[in-house]
C-alpha positions in Angstrom: 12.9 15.3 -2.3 14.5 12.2 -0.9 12.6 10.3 0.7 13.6 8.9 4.2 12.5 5.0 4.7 13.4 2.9 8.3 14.2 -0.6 7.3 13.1 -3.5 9.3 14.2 -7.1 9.1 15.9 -9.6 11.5 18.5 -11.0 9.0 21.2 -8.7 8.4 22.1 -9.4 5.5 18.7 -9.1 3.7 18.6 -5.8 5.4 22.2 -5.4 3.7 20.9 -6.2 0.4 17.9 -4.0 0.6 19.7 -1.5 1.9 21.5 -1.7 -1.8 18.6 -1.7 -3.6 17.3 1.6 -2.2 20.3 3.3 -1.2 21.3 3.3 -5.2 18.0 5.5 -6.3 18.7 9.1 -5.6 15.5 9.8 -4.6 15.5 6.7 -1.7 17.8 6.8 1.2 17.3 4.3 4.3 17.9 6.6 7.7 17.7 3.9 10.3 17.5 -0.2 10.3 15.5 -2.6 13.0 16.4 -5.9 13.7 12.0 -6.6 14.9 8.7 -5.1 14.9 9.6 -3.3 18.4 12.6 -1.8 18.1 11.2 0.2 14.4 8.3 1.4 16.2 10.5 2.8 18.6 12.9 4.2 16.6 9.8 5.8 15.1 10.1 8.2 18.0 13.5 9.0 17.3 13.8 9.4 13.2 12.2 11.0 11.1 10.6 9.0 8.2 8.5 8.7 5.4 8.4 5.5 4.5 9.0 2.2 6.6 9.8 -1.6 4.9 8.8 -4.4 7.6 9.3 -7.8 7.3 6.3 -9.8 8.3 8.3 -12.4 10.7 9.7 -10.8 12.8 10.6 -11.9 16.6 9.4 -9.8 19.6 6.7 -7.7 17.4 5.8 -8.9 13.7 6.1 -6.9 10.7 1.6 -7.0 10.9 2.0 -6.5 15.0 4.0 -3.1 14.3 2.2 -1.9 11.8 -0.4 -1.7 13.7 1.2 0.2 16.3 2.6 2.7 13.3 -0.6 3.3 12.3 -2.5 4.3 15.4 0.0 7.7 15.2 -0.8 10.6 14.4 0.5 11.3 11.6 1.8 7.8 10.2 4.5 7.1 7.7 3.8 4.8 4.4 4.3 1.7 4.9 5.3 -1.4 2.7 5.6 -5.3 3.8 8.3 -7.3 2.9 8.1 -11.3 2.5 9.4 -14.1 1.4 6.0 -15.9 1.2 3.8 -15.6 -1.5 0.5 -15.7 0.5 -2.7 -14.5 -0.1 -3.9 -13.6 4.2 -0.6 -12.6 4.6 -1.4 -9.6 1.5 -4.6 -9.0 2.7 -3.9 -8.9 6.2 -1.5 -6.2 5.4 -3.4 -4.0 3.7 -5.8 -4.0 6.6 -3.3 -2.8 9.0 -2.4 -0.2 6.6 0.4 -0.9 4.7 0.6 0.3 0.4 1.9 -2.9 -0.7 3.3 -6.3 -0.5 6.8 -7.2 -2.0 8.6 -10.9 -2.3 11.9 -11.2 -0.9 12.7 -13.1 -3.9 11.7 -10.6 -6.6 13.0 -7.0 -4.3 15.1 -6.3 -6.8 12.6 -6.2 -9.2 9.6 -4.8 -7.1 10.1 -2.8 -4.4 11.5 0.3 -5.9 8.4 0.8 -8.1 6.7 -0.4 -4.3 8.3 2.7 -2.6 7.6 5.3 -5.2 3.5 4.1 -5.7 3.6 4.2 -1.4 4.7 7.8 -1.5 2.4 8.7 -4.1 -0.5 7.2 -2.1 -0.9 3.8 -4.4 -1.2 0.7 -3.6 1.6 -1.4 -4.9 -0.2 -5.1 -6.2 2.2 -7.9 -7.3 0.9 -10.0 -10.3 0.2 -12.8 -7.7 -1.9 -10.4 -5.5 -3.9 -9.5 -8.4 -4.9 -12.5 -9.1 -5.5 -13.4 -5.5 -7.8 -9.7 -6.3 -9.8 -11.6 -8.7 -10.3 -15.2 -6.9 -11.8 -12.9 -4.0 -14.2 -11.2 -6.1 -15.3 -14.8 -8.1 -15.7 -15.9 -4.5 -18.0 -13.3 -3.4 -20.4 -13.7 -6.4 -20.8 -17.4 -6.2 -21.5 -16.8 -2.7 -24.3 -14.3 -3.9 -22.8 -11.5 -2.1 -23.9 -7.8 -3.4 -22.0 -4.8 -4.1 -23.8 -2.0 -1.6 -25.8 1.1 -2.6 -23.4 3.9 -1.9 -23.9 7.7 -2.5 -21.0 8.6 -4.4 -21.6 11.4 -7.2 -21.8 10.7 -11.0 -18.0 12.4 -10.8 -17.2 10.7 -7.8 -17.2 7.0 -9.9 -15.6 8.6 -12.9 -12.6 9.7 -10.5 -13.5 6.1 -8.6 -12.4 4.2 -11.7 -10.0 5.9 -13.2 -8.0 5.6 -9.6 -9.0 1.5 -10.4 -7.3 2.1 -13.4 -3.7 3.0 -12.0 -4.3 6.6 -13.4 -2.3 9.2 -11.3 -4.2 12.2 -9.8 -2.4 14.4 -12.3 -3.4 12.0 -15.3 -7.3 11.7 -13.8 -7.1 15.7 -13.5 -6.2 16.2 -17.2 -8.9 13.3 -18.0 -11.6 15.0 -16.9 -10.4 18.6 -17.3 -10.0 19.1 -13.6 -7.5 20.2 -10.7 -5.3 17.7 -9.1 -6.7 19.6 -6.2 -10.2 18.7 -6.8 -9.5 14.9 -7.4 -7.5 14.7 -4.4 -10.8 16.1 -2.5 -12.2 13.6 -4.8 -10.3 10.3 -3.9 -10.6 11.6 0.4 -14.7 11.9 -0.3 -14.8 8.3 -2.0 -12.4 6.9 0.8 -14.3 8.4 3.8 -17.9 7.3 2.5 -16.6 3.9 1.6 -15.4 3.4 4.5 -12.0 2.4 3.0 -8.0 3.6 3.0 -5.9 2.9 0.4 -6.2 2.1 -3.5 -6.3 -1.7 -3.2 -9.5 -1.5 -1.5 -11.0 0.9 -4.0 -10.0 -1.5 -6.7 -11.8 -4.6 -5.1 -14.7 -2.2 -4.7 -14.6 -0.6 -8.3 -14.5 -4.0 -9.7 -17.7 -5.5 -7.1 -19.6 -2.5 -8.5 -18.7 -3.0 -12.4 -16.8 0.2 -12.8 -13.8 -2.0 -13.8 -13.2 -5.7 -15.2 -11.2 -7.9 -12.8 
């Protein structure tokens, strides 16, 4: 299936070149553009979509402001950032508002078709510079003697926990432990809902707090 994506940017032509990034996959087709924040959450009402690319500086509403707003719906559409700054509270301030992933402006050509496809697969898309910004957090946290919380997942439940750290795909985690995709999927939404968390890049920081993974 194609997926439909809503493009948001207030500089034309980036939106013109990104439009040519996506529009040449034949499973990506942008359905409607947005010149701010505002005018793609409105258009929201109007066109169906599954996956929307925001720029984070926007005027009127920000790229962070609308997501936001996108997420409170019902039934929300993926959602990626797009930026031409490679900073680390602009990354993690955009996962926090919901968004899969964070992709430079200056490497979209390289990045943000891998970005759109690990969105609609429900992964978190984490640039080489995020990762590391991953890693700093977590050194951070030990030297300021933090500790990973006692949690009550299942002996399966942090098998299926850090395989997801690993990048594996449900289907690849489901043939690893000689399981349904249906049963990891009930898996991953257990994990998420008792750690209070909602997207991969979270389970990651936690999978590597708790020593499931190496940073």
């Amino acid at each position: 299936m194609t997926v439909r994506i809503l493009l948001a940017d207030d500089h034309a032509l980036v939106r013109r070149g990104v439009r040519l990034i996506l529009d040449q996959e034949p499973d990506l087709e942008v359905v409607a553009e947005a010149g701010d924040g505002a005018e793609a959450v409105a258009l929201l009402r109007e066109v169906p979509v599954d996956l929307v690319v925001l720029d984070i500086a926007m005027p009127r509403m920000t790229g962070l402001q609308a997501a936001r707003e996108i997420a409170r719906r019902r039934e929300p559409p993926r959602m990626l950032m797009l930026s031409m700054h490679d900073n680390e509270q602009y990354f993690f301030e955009s996962l926090k508002v919901g968004a899969s992933g964070y992709v430079l402006k200056s490497v979209a050509d390289e990045d943000l078709v891998a970005a759109c496809r690990s969105a609609m697969r429900g992964e978190a898309f984490v640039y080489p510079g995020a990762m590391s910004a991953l890693v700093r957090d977590y050194l951070d946290r030990l030297r300021r003697g933090e500790r990973v919380p006692m949690t009550a997942l299942t002996e399966r439940e942090n098998e299926v926990l850090k395989l997801i750290a690993e990048g594996l795909s449900s289907k690849e985690i489901a043939q690893a432990l000689t399981i349904s995709v249906k049963t990891v999927e009930r898996h991953r939404a257990n994990i998420l809902a008792r750690l209070g968390m909602r997207d991969r890049t979270q389970l990651v920081r936690y999978a590597i707090r708790a020593g499931l993974v190496e940073p």
